[in-house]
SERO-4910 file (N, C-alpha, C, O; in steps of 0.05 Angstrom, whole numbers):
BEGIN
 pado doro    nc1    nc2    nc3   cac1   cac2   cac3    cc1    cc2    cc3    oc1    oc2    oc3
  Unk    A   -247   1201   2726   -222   1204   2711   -199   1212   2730   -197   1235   2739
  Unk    A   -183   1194   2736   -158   1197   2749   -142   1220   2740   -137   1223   2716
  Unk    A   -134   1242   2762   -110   1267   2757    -89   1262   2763    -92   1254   2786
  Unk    A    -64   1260   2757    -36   1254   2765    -27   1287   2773    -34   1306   2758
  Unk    A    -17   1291   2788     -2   1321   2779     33   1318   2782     30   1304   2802
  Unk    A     51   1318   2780     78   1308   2773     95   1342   2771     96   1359   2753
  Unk    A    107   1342   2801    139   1366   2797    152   1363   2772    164   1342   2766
  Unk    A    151   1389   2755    168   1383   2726    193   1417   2730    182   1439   2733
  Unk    A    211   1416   2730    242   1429   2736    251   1431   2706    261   1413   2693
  Unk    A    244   1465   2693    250   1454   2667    273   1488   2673    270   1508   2687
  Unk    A    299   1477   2651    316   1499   2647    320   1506   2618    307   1493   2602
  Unk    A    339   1529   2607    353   1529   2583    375   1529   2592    382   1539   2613
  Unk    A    392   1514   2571    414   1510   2573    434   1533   2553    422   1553   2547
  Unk    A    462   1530   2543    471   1548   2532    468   1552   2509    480   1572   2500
  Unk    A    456   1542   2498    448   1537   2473    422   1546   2471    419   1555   2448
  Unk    A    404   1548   2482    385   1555   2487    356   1532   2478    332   1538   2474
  Unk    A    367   1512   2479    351   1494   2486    338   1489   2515    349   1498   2535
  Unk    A    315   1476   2516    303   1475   2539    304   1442   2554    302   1420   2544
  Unk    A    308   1450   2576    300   1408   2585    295   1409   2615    306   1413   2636
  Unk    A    265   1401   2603    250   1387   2635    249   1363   2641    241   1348   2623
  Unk    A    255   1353   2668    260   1344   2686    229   1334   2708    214   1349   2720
  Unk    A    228   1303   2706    197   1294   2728    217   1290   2746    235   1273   2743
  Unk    A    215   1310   2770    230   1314   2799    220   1288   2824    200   1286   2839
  Unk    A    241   1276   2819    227   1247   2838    228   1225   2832    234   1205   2845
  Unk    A    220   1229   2801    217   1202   2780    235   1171   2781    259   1175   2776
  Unk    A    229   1146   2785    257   1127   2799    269   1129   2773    291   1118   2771
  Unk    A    259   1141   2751    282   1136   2729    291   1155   2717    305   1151   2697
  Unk    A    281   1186   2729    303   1204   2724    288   1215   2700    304   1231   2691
  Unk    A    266   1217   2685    256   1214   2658    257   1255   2650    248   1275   2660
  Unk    A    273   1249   2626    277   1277   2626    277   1283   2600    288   1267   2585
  Unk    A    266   1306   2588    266   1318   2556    273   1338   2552    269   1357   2568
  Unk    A    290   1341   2526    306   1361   2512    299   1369   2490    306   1354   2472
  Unk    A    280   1397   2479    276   1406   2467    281   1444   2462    289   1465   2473
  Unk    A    270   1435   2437    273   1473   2422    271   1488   2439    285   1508   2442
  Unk    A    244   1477   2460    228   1503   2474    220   1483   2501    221   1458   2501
  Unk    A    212   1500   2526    206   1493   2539    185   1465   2532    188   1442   2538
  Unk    A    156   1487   2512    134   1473   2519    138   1447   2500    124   1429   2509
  Unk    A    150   1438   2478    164   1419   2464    172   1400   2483    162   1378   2479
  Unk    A    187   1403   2505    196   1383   2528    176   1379   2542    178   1355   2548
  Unk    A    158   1387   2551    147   1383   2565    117   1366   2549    101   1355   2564
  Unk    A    115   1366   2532    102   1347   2519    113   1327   2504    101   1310   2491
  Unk    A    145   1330   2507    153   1303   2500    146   1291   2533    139   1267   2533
  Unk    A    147   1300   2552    142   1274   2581    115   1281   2591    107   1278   2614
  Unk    A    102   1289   2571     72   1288   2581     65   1257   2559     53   1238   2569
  Unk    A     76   1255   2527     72   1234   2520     88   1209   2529     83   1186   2522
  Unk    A    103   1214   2540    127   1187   2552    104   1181   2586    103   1158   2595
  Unk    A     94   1195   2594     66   1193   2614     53   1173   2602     54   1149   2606
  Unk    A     38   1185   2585     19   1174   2568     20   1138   2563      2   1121   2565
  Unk    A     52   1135   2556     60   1110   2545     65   1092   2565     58   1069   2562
  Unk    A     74   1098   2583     69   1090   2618     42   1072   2625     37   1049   2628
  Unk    A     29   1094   2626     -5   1080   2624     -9   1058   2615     -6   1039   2631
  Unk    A    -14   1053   2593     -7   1038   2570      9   1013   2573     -2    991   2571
  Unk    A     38   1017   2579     50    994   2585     61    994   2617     59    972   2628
  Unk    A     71   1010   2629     73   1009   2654     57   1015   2674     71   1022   2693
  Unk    A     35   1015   2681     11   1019   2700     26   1015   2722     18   1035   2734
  Unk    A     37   1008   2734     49   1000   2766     67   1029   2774     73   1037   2797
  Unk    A     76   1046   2745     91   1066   2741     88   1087   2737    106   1103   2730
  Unk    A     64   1093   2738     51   1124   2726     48   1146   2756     54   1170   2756
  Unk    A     38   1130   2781     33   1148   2798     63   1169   2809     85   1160   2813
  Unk    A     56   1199   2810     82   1213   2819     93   1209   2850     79   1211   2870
  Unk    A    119   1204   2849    140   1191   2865    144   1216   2887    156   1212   2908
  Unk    A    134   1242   2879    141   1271   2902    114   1286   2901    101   1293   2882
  Unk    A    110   1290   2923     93   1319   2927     98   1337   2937    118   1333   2952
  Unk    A     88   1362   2937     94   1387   2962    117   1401   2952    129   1417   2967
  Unk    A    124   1396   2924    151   1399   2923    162   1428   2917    153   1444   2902
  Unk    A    185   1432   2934    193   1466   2930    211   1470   2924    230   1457   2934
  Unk    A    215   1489   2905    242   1496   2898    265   1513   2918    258   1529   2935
  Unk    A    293   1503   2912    303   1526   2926    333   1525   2921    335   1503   2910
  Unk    A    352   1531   2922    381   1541   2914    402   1537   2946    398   1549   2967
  Unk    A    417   1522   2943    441   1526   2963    466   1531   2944    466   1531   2919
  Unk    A    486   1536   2959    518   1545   2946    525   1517   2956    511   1505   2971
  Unk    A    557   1504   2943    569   1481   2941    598   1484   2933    599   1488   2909
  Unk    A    617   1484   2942    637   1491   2932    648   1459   2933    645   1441   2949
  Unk    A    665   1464   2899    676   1430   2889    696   1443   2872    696   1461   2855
  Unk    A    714   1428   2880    751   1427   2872    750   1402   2852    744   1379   2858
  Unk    A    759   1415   2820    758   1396   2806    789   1382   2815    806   1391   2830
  Unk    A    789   1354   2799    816   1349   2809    826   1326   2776    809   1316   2761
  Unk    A    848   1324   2773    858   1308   2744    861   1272   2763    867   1276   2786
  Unk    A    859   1255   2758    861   1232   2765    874   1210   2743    860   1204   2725
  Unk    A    898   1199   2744    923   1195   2728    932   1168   2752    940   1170   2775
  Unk    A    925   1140   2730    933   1121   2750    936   1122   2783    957   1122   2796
  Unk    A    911   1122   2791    909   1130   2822    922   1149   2833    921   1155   2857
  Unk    A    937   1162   2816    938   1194   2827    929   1211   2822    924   1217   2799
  Unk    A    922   1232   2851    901   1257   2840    914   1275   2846    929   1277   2865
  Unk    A    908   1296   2824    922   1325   2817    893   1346   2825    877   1349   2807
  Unk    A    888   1359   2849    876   1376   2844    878   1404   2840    893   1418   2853
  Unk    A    860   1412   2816    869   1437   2817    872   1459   2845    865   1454   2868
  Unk    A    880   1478   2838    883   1503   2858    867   1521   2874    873   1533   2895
  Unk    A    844   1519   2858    818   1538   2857    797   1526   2862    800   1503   2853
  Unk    A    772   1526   2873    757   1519   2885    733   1534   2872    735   1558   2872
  Unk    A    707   1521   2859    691   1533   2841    659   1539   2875    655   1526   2896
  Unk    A    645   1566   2862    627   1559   2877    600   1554   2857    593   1567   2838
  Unk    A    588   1534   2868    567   1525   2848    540   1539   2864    537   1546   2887
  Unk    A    529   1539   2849    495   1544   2861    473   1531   2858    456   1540   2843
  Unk    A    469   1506   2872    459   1487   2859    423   1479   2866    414   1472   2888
  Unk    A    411   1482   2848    391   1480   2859    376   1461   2864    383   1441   2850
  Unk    A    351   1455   2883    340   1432   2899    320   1441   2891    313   1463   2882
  Unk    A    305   1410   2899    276   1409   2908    266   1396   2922    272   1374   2912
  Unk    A    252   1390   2943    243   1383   2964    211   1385   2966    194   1401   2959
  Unk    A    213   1356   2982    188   1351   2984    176   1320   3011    184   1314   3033
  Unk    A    155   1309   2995    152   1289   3013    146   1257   2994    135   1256   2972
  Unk    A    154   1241   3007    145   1215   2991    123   1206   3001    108   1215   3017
  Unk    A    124   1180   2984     90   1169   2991    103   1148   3025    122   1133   3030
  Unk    A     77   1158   3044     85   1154   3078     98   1173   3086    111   1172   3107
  Unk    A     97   1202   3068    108   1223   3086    134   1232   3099    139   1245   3119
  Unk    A    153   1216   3076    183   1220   3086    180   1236   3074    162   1241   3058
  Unk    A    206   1254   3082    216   1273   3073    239   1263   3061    251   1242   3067
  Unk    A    245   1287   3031    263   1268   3015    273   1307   2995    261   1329   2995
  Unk    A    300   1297   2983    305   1320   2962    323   1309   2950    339   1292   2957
  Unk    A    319   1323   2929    326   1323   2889    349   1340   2892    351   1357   2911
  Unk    A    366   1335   2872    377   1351   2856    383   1337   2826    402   1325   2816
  Unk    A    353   1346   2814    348   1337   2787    367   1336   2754    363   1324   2733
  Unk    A    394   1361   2765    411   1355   2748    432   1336   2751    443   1325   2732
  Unk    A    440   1331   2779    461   1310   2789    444   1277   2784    457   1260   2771
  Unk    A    426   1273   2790    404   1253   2789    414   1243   2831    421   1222   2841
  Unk    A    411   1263   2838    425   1262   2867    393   1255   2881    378   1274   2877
  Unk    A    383   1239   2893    368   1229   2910    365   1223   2948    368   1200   2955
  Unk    A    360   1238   2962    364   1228   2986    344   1236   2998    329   1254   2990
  Unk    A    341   1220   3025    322   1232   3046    325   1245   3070    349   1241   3076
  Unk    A    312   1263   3093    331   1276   3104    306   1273   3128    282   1269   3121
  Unk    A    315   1276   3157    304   1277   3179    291   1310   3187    267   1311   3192
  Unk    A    308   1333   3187    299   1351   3191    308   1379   3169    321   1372   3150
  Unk    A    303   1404   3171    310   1412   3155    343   1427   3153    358   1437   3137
  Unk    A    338   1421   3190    375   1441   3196    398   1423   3183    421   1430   3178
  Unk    A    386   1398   3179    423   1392   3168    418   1385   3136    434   1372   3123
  Unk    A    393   1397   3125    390   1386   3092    415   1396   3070    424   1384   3050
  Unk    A    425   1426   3080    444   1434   3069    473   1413   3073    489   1405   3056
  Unk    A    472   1408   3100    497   1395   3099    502   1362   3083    522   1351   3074
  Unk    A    480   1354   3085    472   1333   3064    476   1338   3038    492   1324   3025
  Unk    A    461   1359   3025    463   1372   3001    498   1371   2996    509   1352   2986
  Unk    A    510   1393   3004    538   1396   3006    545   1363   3008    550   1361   2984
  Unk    A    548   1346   3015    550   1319   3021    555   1300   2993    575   1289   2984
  Unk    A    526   1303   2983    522   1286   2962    531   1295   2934    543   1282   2917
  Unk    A    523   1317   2932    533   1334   2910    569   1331   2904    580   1321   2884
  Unk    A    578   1341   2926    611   1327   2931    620   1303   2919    641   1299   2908
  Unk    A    597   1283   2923    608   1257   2926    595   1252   2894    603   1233   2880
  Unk    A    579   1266   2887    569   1263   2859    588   1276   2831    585   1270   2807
  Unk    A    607   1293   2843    616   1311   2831    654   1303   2836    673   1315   2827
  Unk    A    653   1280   2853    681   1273   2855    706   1265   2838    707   1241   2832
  Unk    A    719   1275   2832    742   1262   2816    743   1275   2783    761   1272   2767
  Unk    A    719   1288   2780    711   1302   2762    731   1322   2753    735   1343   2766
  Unk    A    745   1316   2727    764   1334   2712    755   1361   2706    731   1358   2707
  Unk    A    759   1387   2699    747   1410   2701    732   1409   2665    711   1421   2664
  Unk    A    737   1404   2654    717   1389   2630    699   1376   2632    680   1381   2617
  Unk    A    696   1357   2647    678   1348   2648    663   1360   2677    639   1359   2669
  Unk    A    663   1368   2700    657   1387   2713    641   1407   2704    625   1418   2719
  Unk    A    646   1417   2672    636   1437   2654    608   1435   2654    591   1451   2660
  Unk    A    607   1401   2639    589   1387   2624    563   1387   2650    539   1385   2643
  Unk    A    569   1388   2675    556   1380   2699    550   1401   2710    540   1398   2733
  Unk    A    552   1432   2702    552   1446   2718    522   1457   2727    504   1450   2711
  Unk    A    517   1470   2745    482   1471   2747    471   1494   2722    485   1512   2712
  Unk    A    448   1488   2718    439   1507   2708    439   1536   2717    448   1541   2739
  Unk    A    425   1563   2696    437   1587   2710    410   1588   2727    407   1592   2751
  Unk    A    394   1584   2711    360   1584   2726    342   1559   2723    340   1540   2707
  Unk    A    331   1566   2741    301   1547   2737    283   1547   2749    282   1560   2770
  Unk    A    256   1531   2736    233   1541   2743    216   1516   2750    215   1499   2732
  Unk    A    202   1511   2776    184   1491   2779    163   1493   2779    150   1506   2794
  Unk    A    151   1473   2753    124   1473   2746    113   1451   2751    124   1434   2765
  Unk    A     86   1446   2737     72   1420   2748     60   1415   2720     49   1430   2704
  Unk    A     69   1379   2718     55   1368   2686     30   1356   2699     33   1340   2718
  Unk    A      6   1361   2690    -14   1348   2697    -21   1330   2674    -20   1338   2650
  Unk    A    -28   1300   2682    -47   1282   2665    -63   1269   2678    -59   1259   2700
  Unk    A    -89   1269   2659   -110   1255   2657   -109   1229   2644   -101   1225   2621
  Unk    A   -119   1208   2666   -128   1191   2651   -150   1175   2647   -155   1160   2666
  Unk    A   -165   1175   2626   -190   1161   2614   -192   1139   2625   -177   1120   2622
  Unk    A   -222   1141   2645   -229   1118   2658   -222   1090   2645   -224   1091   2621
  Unk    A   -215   1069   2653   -206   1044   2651   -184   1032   2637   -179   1008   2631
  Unk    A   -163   1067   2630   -135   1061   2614   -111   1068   2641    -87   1071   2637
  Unk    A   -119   1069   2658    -97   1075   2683    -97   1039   2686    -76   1032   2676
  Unk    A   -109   1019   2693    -96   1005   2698   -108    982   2684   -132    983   2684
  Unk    A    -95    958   2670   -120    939   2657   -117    916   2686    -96    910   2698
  Unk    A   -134    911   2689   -135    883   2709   -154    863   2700   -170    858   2718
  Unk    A   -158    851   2680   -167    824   2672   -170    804   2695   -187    797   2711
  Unk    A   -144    799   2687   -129    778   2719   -142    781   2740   -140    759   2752
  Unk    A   -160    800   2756   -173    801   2777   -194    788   2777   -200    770   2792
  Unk    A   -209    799   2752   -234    788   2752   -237    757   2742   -257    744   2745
  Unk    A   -218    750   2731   -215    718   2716   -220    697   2734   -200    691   2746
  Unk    A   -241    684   2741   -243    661   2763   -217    629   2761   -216    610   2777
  Unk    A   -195    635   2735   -184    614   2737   -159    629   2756   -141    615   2764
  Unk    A   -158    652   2762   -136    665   2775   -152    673   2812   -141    690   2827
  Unk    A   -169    664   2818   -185    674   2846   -170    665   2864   -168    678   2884
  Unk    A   -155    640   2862   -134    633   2886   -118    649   2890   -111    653   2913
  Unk    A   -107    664   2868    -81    676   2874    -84    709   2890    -66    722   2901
  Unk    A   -107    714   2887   -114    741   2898   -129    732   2923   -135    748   2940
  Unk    A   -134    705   2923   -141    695   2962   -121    688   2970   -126    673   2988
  Unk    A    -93    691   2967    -69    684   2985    -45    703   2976    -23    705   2987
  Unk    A    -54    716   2956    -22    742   2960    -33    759   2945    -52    750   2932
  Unk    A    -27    788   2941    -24    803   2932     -2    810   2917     22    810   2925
  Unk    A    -14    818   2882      9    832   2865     28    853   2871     23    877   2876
  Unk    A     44    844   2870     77    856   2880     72    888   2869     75    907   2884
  Unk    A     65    890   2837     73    916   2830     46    935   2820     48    953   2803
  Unk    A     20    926   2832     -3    930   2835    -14    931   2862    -39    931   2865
  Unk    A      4    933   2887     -5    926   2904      0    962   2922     18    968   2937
  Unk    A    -24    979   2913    -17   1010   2927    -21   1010   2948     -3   1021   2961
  Unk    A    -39   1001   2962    -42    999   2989    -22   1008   3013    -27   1027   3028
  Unk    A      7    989   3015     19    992   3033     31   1021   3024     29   1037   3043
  Unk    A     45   1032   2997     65   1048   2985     48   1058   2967     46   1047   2945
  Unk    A     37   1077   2972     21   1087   2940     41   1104   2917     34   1111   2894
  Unk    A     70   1109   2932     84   1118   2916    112   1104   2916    132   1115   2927
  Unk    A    112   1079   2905    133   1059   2906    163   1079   2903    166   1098   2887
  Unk    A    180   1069   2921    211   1088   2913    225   1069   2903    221   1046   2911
  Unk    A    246   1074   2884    264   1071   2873    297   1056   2901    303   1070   2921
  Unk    A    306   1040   2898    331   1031   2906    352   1043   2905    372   1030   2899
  Unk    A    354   1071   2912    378   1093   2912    397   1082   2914    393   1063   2929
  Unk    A    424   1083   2905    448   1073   2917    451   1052   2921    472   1046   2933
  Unk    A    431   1029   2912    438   1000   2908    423    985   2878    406    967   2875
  Unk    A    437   1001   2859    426    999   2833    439    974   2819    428    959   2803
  Unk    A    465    973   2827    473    945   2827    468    916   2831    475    896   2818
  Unk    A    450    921   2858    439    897   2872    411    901   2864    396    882   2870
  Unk    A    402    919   2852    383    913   2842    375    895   2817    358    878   2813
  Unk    A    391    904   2805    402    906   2769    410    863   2779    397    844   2771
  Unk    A    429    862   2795    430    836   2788    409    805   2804    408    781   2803
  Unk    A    395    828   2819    371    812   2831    343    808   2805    332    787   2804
  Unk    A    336    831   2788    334    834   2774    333    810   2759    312    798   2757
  Unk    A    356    802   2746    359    784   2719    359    754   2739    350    734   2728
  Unk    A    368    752   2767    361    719   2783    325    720   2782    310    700   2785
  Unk    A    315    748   2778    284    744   2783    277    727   2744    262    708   2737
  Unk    A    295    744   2727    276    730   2705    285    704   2694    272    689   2680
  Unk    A    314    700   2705    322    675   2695    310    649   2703    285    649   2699
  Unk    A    318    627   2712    312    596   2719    323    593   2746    347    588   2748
  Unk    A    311    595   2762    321    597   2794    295    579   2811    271    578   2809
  Unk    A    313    567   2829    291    551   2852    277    569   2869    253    567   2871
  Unk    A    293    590   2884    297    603   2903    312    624   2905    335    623   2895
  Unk    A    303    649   2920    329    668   2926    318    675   2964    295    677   2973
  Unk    A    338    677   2974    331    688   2999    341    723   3006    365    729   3004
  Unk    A    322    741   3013    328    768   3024    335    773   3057    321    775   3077
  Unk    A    362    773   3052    369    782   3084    369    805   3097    376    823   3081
  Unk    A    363    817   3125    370    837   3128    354    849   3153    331    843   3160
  Unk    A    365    861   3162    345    878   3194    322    894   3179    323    904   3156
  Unk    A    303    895   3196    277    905   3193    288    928   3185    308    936   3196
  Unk    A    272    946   3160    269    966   3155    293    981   3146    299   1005   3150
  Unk    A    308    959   3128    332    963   3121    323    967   3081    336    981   3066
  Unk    A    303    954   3074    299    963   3045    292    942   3034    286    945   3010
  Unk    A    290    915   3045    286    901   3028    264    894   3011    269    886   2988
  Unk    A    240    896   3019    218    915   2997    216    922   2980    208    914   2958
  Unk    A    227    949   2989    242    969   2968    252    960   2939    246    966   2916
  Unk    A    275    940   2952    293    929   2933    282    910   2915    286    908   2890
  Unk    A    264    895   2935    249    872   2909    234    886   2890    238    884   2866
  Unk    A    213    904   2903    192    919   2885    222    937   2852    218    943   2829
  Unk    A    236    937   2863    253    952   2846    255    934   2816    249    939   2793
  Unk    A    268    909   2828    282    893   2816    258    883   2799    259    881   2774
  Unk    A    232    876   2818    220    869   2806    200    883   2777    187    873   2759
  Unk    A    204    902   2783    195    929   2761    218    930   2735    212    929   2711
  Unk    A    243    931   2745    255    919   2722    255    899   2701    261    900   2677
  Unk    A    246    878   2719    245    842   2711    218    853   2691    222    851   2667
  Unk    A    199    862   2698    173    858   2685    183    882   2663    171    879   2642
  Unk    A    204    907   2660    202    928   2631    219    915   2615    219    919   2590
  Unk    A    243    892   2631    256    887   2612    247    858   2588    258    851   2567
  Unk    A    226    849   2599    206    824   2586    198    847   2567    209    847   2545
  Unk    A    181    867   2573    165    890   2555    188    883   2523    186    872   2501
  Unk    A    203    895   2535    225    908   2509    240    884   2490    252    887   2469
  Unk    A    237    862   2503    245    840   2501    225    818   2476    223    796   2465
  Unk    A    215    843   2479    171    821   2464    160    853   2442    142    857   2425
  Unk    A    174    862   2449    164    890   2432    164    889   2398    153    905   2383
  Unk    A    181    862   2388    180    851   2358    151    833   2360    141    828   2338
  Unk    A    140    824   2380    126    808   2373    101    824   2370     96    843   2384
  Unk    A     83    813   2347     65    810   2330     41    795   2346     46    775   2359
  Unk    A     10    806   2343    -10    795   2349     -8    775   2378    -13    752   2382
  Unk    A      2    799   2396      2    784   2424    -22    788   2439    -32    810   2441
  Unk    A    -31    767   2451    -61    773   2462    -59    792   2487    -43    789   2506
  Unk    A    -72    808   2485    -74    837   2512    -68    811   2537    -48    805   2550
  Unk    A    -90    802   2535    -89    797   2565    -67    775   2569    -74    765   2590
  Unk    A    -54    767   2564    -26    761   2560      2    780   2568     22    775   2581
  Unk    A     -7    803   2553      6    828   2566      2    833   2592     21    844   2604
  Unk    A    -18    827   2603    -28    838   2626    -16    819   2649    -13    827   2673
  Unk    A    -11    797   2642     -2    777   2661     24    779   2665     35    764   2681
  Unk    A     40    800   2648     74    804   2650     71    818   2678     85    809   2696
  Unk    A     54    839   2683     56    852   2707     43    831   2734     44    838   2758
  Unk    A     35    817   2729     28    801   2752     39    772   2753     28    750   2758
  Unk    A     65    778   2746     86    752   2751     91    753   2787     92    731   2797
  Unk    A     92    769   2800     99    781   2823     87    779   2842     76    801   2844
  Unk    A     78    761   2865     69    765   2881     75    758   2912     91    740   2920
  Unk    A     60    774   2927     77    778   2959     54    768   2969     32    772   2958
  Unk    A     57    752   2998     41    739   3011     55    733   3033     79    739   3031
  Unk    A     48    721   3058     49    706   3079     37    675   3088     13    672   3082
  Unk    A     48    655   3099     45    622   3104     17    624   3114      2    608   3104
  Unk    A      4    646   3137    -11    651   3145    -39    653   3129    -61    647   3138
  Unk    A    -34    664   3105    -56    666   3087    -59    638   3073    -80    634   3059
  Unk    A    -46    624   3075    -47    602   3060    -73    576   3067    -86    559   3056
  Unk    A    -68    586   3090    -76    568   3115   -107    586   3123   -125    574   3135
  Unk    A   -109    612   3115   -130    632   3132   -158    610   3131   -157    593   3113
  Unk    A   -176    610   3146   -200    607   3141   -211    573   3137   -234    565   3137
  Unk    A   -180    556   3134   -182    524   3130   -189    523   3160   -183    537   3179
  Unk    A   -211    489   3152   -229    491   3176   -227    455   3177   -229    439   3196
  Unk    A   -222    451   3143   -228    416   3145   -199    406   3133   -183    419   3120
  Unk    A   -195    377   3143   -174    365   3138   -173    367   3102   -192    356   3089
  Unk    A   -158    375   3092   -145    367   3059   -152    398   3047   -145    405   3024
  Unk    A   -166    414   3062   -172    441   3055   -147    460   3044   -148    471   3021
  Unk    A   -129    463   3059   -109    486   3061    -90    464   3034    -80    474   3014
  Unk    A    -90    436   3039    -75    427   3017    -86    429   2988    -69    427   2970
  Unk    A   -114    432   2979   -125    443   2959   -125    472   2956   -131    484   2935
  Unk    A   -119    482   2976   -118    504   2967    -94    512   2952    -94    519   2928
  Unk    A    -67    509   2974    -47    502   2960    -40    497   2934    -27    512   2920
  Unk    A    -53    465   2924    -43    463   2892    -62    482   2873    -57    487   2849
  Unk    A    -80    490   2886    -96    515   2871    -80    537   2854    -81    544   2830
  Unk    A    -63    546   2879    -49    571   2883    -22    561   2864    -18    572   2842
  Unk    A     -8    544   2873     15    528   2857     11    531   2821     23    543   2803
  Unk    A    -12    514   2824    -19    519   2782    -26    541   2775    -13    548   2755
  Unk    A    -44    558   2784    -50    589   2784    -25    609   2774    -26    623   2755
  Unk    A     -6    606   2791     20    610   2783     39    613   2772     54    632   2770
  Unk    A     40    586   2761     44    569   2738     45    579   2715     64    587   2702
  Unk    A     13    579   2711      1    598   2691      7    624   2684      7    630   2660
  Unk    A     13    640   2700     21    667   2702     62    663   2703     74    684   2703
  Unk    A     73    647   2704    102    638   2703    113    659   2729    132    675   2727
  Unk    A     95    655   2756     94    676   2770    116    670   2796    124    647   2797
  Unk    A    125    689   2815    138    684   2840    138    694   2857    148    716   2858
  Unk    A    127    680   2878    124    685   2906    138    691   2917    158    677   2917
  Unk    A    136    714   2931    145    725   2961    144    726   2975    139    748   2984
  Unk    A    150    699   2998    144    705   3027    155    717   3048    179    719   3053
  Unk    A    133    728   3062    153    755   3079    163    743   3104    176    758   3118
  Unk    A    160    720   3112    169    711   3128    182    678   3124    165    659   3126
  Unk    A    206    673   3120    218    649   3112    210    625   3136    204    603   3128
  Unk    A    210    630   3158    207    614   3175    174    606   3187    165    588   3201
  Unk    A    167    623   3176    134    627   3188    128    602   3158    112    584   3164
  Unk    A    139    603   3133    139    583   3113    144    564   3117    144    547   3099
***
């Protein structure tokens, strides 16, 4: 039975309502209730439902994670047809963090009420980062609405643990199906694929280019090409887009009636990454690698799936 354990950042607010916070989470997933423990079982069942329909999305995005508090000082300011009025006074905030590591061991920190995300090299300049982003999160911000944003007075980091019941963490049909064996001898599923990333990250700061890579992934397209220097994100970015492309089909089909599971199951394995190299692995006789080929081609098909090759020219 698989254990998840998941950083949960839960406060009261002035009202004295409670709302916790999955610290890390690429989507921010957060509950507001009466009481602490009310919230926190509303995102222990929003976990739950994950399972269920998002399997590529359940594993936690932070570990190691620690709490801790810096000061931030932010000058609200009035903004009036490109002119800015700032006020006089200068607020000091106390804003608190959390910190930790991602999946490969970056180092990375939260600030779970801003939905502020970054990663950081060491720990001497995290403050000045912090101070950084927070600023830039908090910019232009009228002192009303500044209000609405301000940090909590306290908080407390806990840990939501779930369990899940052998063979409901992930369904894979598709693996074992011999009309789909080509496609798992020449690529691997995009958003099933833990191996390289066991804790896939989110597209920080390019939610845009995600969002509209996204909808070229589910529409009617020949082709898209990803540009960019090594180790610049582009991974990242597909796995993003592509996690979108597959929740927004979910929500899209959620009226429909008596859909076969394993039908469901093939929404998540529209996606797959491979190399020219695998195509070719192990062909020995002339017409080999070309049957294999239209193998892989209809396989595909079937699944209304798209390839990713990581190298355009090596294709």
């Amino acid at each position: 039975m698989p254990i998840y354990r998941y950083p949960v950042l839960t406060w009261l607010d002035a009202s004295g309502a409670a709302t916790a916070v999955l610290v890390g989470d690429v989507e921010h997933a957060a509950a507001r209730a009466a009481s602490a423990t009310e919230a926190l079982r509303q995102l222990h069942e929003m976990l739950e439902w994950r399972v269920e329909h998002e399997p590529w999305n359940v594993a936690p995005d932070l570990s190691e994670a620690v709490l801790f508090e810096t000061r931030v000082e932010a000058r609200p300011e009035y903004v009036h047809d490109d002119r800015r009025t700032p006020c006089p006074d200068t607020l000091q905030l106390r804003v608190p963090c959390v910190k930790g590591v991602q999946g490969g061991g970056l180092p990375v920190c939260v600030v779970p009420h801003l939905k502020v995300v970054f990663n950081f090299q060491d720990e001497e300049g995290i403050k000045g980062l912090i101070t950084h982003y927070v600023k830039e999160a908090l910019q232009s911000e009228s002192p009303a609405a500044l209000v609405a944003r301000l940090p909590p007075r306290s908080c407390e980091l806990g840990e939501l643990v779930l369990r899940v019941a052998g063979g409901r963490e992930r369904k894979v049909p598709v693996a074992e199906r011999e009309e789909y064996k080509a496609l798992f001898n020449v690529a691997e599923p995009l958003l099933h694929d833990l191996r390289r990333q066991p804790k896939p990250s989110a597209a920080h700061g390019r939610e845009a280019t995600s969002f509209i890579l996204s909808l070229m992934l589910r529409g009617d397209m020949s082709s898209l090409l990803l540009v960019g220097e090594a180790g610049c994100g582009k991974s990242t970015l597909l796995r993003d887009a592509a996690r979108q492309a597959v929740r927004e089909e979910y929500k899209s089909r959620e009226g429909e009636s008596k859909e076969d599971d394993s039908e469901k199951d093939l929404r998540t394995y529209r996606f797959w990454r491979g190399t020219a190299g695998r195509l070719i692995a192990g062909m020995r006789f002339l017409g080999e690698w070309e049957q294999r080929c239209e193998e892989f081609v209809e396989q595909m098909g079937a699944v209304r799936g798209v390839f990713c090759a990581e190298n355009l020219l090596e294709l």
